[in-house]
N, CA, C and O atoms as a GROMACS GRO file, in nm:
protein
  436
    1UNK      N    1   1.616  11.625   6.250
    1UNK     CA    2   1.569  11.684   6.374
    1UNK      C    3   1.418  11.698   6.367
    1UNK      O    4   1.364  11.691   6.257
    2UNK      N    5   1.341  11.720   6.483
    2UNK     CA    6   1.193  11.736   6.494
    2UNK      C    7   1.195  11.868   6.558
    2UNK      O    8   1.214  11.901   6.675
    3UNK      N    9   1.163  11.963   6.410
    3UNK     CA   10   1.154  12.067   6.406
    3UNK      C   11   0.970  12.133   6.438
    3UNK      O   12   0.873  12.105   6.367
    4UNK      N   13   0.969  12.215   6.552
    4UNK     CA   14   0.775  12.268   6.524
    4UNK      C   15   0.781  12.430   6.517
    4UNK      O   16   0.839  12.514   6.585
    5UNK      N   17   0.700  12.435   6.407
    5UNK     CA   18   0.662  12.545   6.369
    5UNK      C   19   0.566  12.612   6.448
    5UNK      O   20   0.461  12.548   6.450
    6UNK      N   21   0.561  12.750   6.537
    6UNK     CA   22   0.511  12.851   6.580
    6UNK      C   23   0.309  12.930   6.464
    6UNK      O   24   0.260  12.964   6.356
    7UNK      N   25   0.299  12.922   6.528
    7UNK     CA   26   0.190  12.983   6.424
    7UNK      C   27   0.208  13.123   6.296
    7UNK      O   28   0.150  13.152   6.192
    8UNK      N   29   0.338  13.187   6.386
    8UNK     CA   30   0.401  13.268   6.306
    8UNK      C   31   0.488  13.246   6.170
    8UNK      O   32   0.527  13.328   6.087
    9UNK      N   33   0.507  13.095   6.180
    9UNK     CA   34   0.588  13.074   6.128
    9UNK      C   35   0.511  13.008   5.974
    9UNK      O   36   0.418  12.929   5.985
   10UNK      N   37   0.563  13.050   5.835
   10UNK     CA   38   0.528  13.034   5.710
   10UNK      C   39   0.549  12.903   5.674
   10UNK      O   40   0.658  12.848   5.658
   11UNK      N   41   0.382  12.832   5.655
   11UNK     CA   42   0.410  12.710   5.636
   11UNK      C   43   0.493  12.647   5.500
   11UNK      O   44   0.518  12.526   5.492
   12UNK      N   45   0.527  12.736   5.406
   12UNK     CA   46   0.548  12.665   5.300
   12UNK      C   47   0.712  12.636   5.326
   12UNK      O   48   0.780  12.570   5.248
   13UNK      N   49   0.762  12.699   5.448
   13UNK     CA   50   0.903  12.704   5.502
   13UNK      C   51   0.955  12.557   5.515
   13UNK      O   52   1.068  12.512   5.498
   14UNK      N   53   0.817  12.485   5.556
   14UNK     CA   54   0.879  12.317   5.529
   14UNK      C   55   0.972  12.237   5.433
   14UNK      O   56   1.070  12.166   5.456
   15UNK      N   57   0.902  12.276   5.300
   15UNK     CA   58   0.956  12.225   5.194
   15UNK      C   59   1.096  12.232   5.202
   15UNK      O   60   1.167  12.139   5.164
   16UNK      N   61   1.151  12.362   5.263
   16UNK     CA   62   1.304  12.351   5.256
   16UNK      C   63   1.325  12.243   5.369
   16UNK      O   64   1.371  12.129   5.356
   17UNK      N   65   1.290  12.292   5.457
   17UNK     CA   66   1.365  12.166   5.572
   17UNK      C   67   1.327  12.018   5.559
   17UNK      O   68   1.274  11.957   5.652
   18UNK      N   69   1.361  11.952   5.424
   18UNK     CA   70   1.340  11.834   5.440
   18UNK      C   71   1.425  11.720   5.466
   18UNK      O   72   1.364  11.613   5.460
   19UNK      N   73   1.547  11.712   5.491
   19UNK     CA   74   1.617  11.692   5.600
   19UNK      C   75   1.517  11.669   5.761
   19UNK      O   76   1.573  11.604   5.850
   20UNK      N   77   1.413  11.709   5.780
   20UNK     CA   78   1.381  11.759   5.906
   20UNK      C   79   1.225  11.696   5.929
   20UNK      O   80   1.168  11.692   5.820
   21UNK      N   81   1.170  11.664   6.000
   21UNK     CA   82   1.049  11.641   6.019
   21UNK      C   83   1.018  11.792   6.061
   21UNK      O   84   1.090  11.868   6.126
   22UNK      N   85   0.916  11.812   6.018
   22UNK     CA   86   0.840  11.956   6.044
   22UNK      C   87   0.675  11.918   6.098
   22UNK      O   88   0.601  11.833   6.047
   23UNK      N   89   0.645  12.000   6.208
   23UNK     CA   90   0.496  12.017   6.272
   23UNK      C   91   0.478  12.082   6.309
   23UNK      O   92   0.550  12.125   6.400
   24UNK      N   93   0.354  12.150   6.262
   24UNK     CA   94   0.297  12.299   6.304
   24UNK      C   95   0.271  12.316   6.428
   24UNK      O   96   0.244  12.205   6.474
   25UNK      N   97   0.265  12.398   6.512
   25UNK     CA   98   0.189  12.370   6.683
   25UNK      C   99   0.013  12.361   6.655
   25UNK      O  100  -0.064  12.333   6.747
   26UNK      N  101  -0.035  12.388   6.514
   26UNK     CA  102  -0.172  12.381   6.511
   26UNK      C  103  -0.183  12.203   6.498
   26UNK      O  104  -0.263  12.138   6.564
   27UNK      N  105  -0.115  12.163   6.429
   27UNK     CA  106  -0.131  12.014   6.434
   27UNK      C  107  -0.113  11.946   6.507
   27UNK      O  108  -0.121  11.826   6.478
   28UNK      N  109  -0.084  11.984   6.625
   28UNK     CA  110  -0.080  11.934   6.750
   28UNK      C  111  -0.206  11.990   6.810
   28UNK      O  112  -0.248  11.915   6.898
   29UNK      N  113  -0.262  12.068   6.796
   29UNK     CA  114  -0.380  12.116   6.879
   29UNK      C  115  -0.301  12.254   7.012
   29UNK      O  116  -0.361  12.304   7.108
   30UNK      N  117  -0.167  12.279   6.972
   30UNK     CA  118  -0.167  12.365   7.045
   30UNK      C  119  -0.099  12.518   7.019
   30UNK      O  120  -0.008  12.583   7.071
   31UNK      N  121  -0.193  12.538   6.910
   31UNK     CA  122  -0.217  12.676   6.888
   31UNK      C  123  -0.225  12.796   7.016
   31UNK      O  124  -0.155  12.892   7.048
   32UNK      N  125  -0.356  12.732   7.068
   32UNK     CA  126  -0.361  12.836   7.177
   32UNK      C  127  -0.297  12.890   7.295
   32UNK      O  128  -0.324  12.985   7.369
   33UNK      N  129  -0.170  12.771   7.288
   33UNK     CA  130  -0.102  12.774   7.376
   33UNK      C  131  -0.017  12.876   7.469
   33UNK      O  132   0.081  12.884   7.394
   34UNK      N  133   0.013  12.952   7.568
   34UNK     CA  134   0.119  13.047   7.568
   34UNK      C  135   0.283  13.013   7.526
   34UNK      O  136   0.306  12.901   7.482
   35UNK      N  137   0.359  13.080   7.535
   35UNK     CA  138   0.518  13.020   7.496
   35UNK      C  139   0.564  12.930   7.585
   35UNK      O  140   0.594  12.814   7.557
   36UNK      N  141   0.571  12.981   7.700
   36UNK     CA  142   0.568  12.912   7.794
   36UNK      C  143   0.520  12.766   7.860
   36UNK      O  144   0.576  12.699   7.945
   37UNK      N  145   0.386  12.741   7.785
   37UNK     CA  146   0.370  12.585   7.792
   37UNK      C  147   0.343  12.532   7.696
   37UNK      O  148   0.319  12.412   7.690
   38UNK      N  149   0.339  12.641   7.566
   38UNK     CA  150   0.443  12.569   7.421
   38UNK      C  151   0.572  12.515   7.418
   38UNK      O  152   0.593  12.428   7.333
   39UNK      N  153   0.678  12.553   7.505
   39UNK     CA  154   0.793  12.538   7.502
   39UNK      C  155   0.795  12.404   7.541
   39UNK      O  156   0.845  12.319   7.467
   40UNK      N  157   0.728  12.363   7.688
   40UNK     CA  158   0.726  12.266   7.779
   40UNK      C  159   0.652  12.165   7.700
   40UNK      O  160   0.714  12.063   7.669
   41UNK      N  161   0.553  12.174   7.669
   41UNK     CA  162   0.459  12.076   7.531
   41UNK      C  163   0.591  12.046   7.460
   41UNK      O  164   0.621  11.926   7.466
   42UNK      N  165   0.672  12.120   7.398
   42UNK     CA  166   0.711  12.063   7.244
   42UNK      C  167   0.831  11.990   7.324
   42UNK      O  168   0.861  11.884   7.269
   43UNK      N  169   0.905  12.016   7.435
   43UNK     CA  170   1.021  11.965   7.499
   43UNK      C  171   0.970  11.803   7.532
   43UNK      O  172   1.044  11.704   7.529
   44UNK      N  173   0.825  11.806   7.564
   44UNK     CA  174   0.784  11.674   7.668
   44UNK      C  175   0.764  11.597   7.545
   44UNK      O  176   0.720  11.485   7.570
   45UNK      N  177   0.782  11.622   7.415
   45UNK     CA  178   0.692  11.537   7.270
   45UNK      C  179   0.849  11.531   7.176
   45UNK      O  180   0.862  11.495   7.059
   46UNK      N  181   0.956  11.579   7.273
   46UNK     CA  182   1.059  11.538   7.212
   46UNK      C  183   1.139  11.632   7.060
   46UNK      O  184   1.238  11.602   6.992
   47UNK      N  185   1.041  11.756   7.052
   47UNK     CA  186   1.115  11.845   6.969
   47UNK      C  187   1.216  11.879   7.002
   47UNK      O  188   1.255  11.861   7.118
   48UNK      N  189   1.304  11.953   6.889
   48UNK     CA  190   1.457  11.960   6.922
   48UNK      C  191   1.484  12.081   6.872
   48UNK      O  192   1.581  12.143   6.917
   49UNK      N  193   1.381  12.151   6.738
   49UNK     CA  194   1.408  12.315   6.714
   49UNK      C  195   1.240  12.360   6.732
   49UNK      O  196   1.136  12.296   6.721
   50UNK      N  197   1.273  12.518   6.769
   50UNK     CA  198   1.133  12.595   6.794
   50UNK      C  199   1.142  12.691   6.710
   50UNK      O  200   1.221  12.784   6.729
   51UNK      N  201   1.043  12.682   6.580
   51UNK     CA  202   1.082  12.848   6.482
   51UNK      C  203   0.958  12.920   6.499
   51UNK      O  204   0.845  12.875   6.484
   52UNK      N  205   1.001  13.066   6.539
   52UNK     CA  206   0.937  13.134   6.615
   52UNK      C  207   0.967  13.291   6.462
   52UNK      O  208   1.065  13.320   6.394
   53UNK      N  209   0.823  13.352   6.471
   53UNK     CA  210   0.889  13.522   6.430
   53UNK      C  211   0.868  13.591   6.540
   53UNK      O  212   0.865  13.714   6.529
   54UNK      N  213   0.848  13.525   6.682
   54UNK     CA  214   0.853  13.644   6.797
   54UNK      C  215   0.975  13.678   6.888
   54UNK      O  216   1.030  13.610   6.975
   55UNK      N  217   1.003  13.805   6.843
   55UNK     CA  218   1.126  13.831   6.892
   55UNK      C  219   1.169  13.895   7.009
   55UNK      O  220   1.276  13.949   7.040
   56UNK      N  221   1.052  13.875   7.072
   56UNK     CA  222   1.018  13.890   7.258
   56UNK      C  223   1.030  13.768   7.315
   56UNK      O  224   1.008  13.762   7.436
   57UNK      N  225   1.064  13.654   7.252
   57UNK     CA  226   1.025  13.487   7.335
   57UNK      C  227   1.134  13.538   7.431
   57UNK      O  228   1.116  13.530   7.553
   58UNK      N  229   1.252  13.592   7.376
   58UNK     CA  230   1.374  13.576   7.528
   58UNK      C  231   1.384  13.669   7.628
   58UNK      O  232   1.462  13.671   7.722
   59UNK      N  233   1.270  13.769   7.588
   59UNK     CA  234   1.224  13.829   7.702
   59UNK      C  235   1.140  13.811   7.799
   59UNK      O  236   1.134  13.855   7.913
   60UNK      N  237   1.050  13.712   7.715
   60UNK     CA  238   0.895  13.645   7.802
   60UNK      C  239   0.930  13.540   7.864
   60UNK      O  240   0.841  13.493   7.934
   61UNK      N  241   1.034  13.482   7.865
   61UNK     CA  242   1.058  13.329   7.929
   61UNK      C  243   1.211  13.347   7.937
   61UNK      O  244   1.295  13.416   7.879
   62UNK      N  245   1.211  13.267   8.021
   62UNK     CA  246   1.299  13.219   8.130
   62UNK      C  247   1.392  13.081   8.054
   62UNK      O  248   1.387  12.967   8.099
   63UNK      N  249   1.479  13.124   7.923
   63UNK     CA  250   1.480  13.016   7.874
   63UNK      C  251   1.622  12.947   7.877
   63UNK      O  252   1.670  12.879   7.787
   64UNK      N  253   1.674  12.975   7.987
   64UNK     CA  254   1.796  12.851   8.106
   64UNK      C  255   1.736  12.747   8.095
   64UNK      O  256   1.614  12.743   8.108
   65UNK      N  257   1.799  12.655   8.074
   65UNK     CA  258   1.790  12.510   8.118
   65UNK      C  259   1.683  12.481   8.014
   65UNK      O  260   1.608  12.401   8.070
   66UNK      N  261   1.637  12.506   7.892
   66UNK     CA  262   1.526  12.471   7.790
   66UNK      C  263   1.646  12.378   7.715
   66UNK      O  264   1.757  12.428   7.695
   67UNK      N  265   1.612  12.225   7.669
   67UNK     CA  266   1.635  12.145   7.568
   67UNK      C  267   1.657  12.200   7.432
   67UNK      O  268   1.755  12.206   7.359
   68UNK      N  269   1.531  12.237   7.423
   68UNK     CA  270   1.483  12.270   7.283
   68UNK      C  271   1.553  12.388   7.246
   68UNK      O  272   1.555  12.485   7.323
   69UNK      N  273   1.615  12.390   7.126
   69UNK     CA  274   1.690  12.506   7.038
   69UNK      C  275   1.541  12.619   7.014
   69UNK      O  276   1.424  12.585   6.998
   70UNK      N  277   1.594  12.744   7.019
   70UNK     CA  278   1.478  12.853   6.937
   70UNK      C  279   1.532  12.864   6.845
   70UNK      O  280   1.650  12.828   6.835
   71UNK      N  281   1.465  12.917   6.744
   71UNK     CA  282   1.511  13.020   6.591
   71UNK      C  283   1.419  13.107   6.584
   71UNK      O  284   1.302  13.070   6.590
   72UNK      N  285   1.446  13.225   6.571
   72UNK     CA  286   1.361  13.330   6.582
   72UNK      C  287   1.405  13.424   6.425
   72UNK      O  288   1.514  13.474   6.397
   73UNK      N  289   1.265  13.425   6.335
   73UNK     CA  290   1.303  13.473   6.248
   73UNK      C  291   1.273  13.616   6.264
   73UNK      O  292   1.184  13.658   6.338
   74UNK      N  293   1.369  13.709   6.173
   74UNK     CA  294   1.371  13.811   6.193
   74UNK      C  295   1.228  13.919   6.113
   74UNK      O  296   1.172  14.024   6.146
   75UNK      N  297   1.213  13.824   5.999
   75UNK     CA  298   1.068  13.863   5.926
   75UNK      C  299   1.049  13.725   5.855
   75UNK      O  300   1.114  13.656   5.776
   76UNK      N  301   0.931  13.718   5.922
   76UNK     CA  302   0.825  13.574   5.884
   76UNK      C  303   0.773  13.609   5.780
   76UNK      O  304   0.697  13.519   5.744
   77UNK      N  305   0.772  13.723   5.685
   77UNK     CA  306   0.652  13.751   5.574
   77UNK      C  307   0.730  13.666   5.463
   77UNK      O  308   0.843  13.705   5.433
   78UNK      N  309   0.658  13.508   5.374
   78UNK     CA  310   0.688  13.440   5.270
   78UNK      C  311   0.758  13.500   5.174
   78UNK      O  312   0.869  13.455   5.146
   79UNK      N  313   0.704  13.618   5.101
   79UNK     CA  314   0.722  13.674   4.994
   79UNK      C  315   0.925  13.698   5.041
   79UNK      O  316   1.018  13.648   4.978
   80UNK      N  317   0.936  13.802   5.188
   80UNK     CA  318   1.050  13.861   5.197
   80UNK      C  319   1.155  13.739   5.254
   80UNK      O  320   1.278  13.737   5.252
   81UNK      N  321   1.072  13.652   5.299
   81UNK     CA  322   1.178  13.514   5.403
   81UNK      C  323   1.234  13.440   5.284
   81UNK      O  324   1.356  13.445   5.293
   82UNK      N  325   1.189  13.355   5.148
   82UNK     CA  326   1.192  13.289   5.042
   82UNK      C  327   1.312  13.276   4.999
   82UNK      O  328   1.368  13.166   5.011
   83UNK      N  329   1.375  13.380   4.941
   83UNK     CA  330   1.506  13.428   4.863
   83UNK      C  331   1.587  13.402   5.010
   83UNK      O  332   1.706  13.397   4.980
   84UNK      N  333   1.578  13.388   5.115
   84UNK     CA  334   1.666  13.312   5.194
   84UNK      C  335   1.664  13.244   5.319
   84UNK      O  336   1.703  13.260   5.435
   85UNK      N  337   1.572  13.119   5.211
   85UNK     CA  338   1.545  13.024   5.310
   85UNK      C  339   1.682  12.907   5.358
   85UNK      O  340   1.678  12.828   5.452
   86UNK      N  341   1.768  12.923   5.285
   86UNK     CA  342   1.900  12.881   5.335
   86UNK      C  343   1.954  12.897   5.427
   86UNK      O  344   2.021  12.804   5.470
   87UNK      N  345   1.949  13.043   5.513
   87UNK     CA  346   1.983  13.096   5.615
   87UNK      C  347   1.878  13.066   5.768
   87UNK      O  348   1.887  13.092   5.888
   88UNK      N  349   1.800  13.010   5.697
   88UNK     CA  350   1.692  12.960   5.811
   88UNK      C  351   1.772  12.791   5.806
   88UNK      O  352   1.827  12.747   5.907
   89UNK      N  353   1.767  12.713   5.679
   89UNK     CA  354   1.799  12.586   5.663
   89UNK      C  355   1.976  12.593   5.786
   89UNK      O  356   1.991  12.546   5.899
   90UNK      N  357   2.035  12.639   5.735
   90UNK     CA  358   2.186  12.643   5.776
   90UNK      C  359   2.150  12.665   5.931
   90UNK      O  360   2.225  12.604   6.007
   91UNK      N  361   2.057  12.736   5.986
   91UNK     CA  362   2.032  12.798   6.134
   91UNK      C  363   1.984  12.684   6.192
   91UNK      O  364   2.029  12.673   6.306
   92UNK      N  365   1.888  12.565   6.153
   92UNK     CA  366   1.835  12.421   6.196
   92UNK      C  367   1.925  12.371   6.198
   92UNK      O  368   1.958  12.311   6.300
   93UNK      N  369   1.996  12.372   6.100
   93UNK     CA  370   2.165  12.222   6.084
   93UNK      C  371   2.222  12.220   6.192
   93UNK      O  372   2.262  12.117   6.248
   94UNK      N  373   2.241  12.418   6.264
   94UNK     CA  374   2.334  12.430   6.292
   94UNK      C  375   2.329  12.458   6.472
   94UNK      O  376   2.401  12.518   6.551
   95UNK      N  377   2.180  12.363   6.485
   95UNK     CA  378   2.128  12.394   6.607
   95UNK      C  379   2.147  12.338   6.702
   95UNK      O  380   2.084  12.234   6.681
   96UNK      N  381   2.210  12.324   6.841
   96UNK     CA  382   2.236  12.246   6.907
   96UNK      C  383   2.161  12.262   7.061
   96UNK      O  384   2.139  12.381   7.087
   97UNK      N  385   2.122  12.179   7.155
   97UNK     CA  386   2.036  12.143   7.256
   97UNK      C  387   1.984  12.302   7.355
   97UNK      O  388   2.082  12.324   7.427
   98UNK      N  389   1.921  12.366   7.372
   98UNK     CA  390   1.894  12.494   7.417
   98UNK      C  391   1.983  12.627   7.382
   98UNK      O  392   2.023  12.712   7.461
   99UNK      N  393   2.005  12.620   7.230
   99UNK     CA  394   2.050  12.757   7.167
   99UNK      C  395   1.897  12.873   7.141
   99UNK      O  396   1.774  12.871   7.146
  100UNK      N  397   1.995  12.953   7.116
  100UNK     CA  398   1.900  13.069   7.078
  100UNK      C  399   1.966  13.151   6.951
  100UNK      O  400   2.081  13.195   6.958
  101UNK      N  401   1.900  13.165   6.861
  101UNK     CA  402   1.944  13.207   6.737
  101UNK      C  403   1.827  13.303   6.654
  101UNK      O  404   1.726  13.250   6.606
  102UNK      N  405   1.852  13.438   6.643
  102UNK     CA  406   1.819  13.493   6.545
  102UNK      C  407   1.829  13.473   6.413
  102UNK      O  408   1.945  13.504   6.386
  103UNK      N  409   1.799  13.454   6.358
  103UNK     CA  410   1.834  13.432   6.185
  103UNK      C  411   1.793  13.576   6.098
  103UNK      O  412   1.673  13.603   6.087
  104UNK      N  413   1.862  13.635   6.057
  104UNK     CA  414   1.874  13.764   6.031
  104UNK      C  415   1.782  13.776   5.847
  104UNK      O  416   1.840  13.726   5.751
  105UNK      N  417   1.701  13.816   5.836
  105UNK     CA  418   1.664  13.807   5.717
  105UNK      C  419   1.639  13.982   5.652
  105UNK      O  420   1.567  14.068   5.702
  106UNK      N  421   1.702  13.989   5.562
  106UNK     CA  422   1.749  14.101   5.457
  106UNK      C  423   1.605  14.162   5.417
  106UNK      O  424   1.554  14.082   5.338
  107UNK      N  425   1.520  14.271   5.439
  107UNK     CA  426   1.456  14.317   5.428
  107UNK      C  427   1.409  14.420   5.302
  107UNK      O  428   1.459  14.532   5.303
  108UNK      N  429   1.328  14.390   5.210
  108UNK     CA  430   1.292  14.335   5.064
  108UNK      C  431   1.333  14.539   5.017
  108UNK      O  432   1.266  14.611   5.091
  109UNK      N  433   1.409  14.608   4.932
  109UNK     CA  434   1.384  14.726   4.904
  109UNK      C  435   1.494  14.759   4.837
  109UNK      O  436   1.505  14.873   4.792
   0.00000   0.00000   0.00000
């Protein structure tokens, strides 16, 4: 799948998804983008998952009729996401054409 990474999102998170083509929205040049014509950008360039740590996207948009799968992690911080990056991997596999998925990550204590 052609997976793009959110700015929120921890780049070293690639390495697991390799199965996956991975692209940052900075490597596209659209960092600055809002969600909203991030969404529409990554839909028109043929992405198929959106990993996001903002967990307002399904409040800010209107996201009926979107192609593109979300994943919304529950904590983006490397150190605490790492120990289960499987549960992010299994959440891409398991993504199909305009889902929305939290991926629940266990909080370090």
């Amino acid at each position: 799948m052609l997976v793009l990474f959110d700015h929120s999102t921890p780049e070293p998170l690639r390495y697991a998804l390799k199965a996956h083509t991975v692209v940052e929205a900075v490597e596209r040049g659209w960092e600055t983008l809002a969600n909203g014509a991030l969404l529409q950008e990554a839909e028109a360039a043929g992405f198929e998952v959106f990993i996001t740590a903002d967990k307002n996207i399904r409040y800010q948009q209107n996201l009926t009729r979107r192609r593109i799968a979300i994943l919304v992690l529950e904590n983006a911080q490397w150190p605490i996401l790492r120990p289960h990056v499987g549960r992010v991997v299994a959440a891409v596999n398991a993504a199909t054409p305009g889902s929305y998925t939290e991926v629940q990550i266990p909080h370090a204590g």
